[in-house]
N, C-alpha and C positions, 0 to 999 in steps of 0.2 A: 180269924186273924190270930198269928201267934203272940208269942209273948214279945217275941223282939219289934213286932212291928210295934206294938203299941209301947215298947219302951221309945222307940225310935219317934211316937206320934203320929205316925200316915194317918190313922184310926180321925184322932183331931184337924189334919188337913182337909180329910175327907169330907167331915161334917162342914167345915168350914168353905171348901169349895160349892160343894154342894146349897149352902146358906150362901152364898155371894155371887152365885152363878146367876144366869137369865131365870124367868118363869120356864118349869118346862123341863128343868135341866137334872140331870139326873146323879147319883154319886158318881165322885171322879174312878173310872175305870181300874187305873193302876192303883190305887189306894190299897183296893182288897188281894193285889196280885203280890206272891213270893215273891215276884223280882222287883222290888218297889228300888232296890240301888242301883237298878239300870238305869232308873229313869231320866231320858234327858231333859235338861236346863229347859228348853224350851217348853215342854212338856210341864213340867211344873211353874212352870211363870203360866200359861193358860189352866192351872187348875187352881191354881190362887184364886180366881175368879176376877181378876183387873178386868178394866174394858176397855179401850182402845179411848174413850173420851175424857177417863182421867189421866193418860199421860200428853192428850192435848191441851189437858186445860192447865198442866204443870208447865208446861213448854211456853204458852201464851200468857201465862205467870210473870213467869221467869222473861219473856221479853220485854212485859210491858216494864217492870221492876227497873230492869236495863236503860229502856230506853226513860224511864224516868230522872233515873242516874244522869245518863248521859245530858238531859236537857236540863238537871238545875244544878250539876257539877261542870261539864265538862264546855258546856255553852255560857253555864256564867261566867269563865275564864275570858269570855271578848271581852266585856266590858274595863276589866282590869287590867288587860293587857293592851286596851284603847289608850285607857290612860296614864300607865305607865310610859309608852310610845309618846302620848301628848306634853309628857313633860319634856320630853329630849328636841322635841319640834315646836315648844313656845317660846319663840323668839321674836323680834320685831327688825326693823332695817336696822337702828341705833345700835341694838346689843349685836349684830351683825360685821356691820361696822368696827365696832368697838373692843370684839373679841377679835377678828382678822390684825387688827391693830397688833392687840396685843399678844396674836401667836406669830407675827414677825420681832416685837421688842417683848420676850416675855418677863417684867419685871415685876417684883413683887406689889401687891395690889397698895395701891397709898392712898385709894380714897376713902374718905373716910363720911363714916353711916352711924347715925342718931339712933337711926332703928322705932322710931317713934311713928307712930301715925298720924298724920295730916302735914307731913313733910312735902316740901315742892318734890315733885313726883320728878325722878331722872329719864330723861326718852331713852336712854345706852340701858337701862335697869333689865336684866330681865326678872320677872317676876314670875314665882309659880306658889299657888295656892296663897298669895297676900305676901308673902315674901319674897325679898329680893336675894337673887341667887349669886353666888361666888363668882368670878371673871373665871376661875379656874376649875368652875364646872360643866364637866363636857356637854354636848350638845350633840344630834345628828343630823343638822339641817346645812354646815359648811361639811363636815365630813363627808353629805353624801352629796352636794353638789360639786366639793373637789373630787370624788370617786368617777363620778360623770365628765367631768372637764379634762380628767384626767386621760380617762380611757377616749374620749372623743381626739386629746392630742396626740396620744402614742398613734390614731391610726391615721391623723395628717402626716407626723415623721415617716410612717410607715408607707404611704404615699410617696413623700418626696424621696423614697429610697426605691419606688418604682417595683415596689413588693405588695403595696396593697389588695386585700381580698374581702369580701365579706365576712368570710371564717375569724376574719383576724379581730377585730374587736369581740367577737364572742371567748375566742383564746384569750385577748388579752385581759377580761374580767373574770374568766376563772382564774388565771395566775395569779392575776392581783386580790382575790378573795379567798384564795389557798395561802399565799405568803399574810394575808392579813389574819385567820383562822390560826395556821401557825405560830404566826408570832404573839396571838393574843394569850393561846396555850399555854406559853414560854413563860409571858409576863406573867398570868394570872398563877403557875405553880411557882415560880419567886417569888411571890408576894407570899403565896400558902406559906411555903416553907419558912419564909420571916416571918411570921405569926402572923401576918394580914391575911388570916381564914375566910373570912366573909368577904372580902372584896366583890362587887360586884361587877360581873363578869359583863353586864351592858356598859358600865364608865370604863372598862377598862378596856373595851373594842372600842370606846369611842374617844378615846384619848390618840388610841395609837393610830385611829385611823384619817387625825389631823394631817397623816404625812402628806395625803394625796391634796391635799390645800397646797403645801410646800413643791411639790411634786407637781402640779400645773403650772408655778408661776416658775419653775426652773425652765420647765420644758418653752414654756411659752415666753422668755425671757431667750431663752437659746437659739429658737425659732427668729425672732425679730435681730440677735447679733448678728448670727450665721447665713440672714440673709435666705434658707433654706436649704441652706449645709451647715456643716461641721462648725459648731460656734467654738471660736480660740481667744485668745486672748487674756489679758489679765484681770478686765473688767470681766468676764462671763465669769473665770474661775473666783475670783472674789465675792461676786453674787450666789454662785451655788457654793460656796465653802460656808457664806453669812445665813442661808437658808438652811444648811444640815444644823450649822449650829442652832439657830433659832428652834429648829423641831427637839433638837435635844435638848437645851433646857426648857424650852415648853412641858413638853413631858416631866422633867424632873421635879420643874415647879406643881405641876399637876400630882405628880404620886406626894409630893412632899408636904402637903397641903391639903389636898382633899383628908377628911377625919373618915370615912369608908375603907380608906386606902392603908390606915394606918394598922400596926398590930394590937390586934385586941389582948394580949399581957403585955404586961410592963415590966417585964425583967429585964435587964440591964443589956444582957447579952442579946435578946432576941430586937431590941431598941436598937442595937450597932449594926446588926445583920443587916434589919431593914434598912437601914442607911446607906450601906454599902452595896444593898439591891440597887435601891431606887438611883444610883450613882454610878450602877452599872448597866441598867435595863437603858439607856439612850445611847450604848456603843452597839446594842443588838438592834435599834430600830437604823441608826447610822448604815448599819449590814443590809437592811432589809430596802434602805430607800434607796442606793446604790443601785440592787438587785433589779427595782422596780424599775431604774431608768431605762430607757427606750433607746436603741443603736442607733447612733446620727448618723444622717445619709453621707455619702465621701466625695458623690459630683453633684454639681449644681444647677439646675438649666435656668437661665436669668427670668424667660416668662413667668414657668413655674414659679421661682421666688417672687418675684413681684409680688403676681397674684396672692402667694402667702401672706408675704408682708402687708398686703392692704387689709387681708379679709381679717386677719388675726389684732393686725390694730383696730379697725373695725369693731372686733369680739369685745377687743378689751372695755375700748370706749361707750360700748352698751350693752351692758350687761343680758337684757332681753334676747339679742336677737344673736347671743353668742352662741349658744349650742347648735342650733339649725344654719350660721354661717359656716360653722368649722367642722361642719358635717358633709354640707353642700362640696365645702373646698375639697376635703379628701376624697371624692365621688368624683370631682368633676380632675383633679390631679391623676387621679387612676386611672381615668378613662383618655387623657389626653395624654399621658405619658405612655 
């Protein structure tokens, strides 16, 4: 071997292959050969002397590691994410009640709390973790059963206008969960931009998506004047003018009051910003609840409305058997019209 191999070390690969190789094995061929810079990549990974069982035992390493990750990081996430969910779903009928109330009169909260324990317990209270929780903190248990009443009414109107389809209630819950997405977007970088950084982007999909509360009782309110058409007059319009209002200062009350919602500095200017967000964000949900309503039918066939009319008072009146009545009805309207 010349001098350059052995500045270059083949000389040392050799002996080294040759030590690391099987029983048997003899020095690596090319080691002693002038053309040692020929030699391909592959060629020299086999004279290393690896064995094909330690880059299975690094591979099976490397998975179990993973999946070890995986099962005490990525699966301990249910638990957390169980109960974060359980706090937006602890509600009872009273705080139900109570809050519906108070997202039609949204007035600032005047009851007043000792805060002590072993106080006569309030049935309207919700409680979560021993305390009792704000009127003006959101929930996802009216949000997501007006989300449901919601879209089960647009696809009665859509019946009584003799356009109904299967297709149409799966349409009309992507529209309404794209404009809801949207507009939580909206709210949630106005609040950034007013220094409410941290806002919590679950209270604030579940503030905005009070609307379809408002947005069932308009439709279903229009449904019983109209007979099943075109609701006129100056009672329907004074009903749905007192319900967009109702949702806008709900909201307002809600950003202005929840302390999540507020900006975390307090400089003077970023203090006014917020203010003139949270005093602007209820003319964008006004735009959005608009958007959401549903085209009222323009003729009327007196059967069909009857039927409306009975099944939807019906709904109103019991609340259990409302969603499978007003499911029934747009099935059974489609197929008779």
């Amino acid at each position: 071997m010349d001098a350059t191999d052995k500045d270059l070390g083949w000389e040392d690969a050799a002996e080294a292959g040759g030590g690391c190789g099987s029983a048997g094995a003899g020095p690596v061929p090319w080691a002693s050969s002038s053309g040692a810079g020929n030699v391909p990549a592959s060629a020299q990974m086999l004279g290393s002397g690896a064995t094909p069982g330690i880059s299975d035992a690094v591979t099976s390493a490397m998975v179990s590691h993973f999946a070890r990750e995986f099962t005490s990081s990525s699966l301990s996430l249910l638990p957390g994410f169980m109960e974060s969910v359980r706090r937006y779903f602890n509600v009872n009928h009273g705080y139900v009640l109570r809050k519906m109330a108070w997202q039609l009169v949204p007035l600032s909260n005047s009851k007043k709390k000792t805060g002590e324990l072993g106080d006569e317990k309030d049935w309207t209270a919700r409680v979560f973790e021993g305390l009792e929780v704000e009127i003006e903190e959101p929930d996802m248990y009216i949000p997501t059963m007006g989300f449901v009443t919601y879209v089960l009414l647009c696809g009665l109107v859509c019946g009584l206008r003799d356009k109904f389809t299967p297709e149409f209630l799966s349409a009309t819950i992507t529209y309404a969960l794209v404009a809801l997405i949207l507009e939580t977007t909206a709210v949630k970088a106005a609040l950034f931009m007013s220094g409410a950084a941290h806002a919590p982007i679950v209270d604030v999909a579940g503030i905005l998506a009070y609307k379809f509360f408002y947005l069932s009782l308009h439709i279903m309110f229009g449904v019983l004047v109209g007979h099943g058409g075109k609701p006129t007059g100056f009672i329907f319009s004074l009903v749905a003018l007192l319900l967009a209002v109702s949702a806008g200062v709900a909201l307002w009350q809600a950003l202005r009051r929840l302390a999540r919602l507020q900006p975390q500095q307090s400089q003077e200017c970023m203090t006014d910003l917020h203010q003139m967000c949270i005093k602007a964000l209820p003319l964008l949900q006004a735009f959005v609840y608009w958007c959401l309503l549903p085209p009222w039918p323009t003729h009327v066939v007196q059967p069909a409305a009857a039927k409306v009319v009975t099944v939807v008072v019906t709904a109103v009146a019991s609340s259990t058997t409302k969603i499978p009545a007003i499911a029934a009805a747009a099935g059974n309207l489609s197929s008779a019209q």
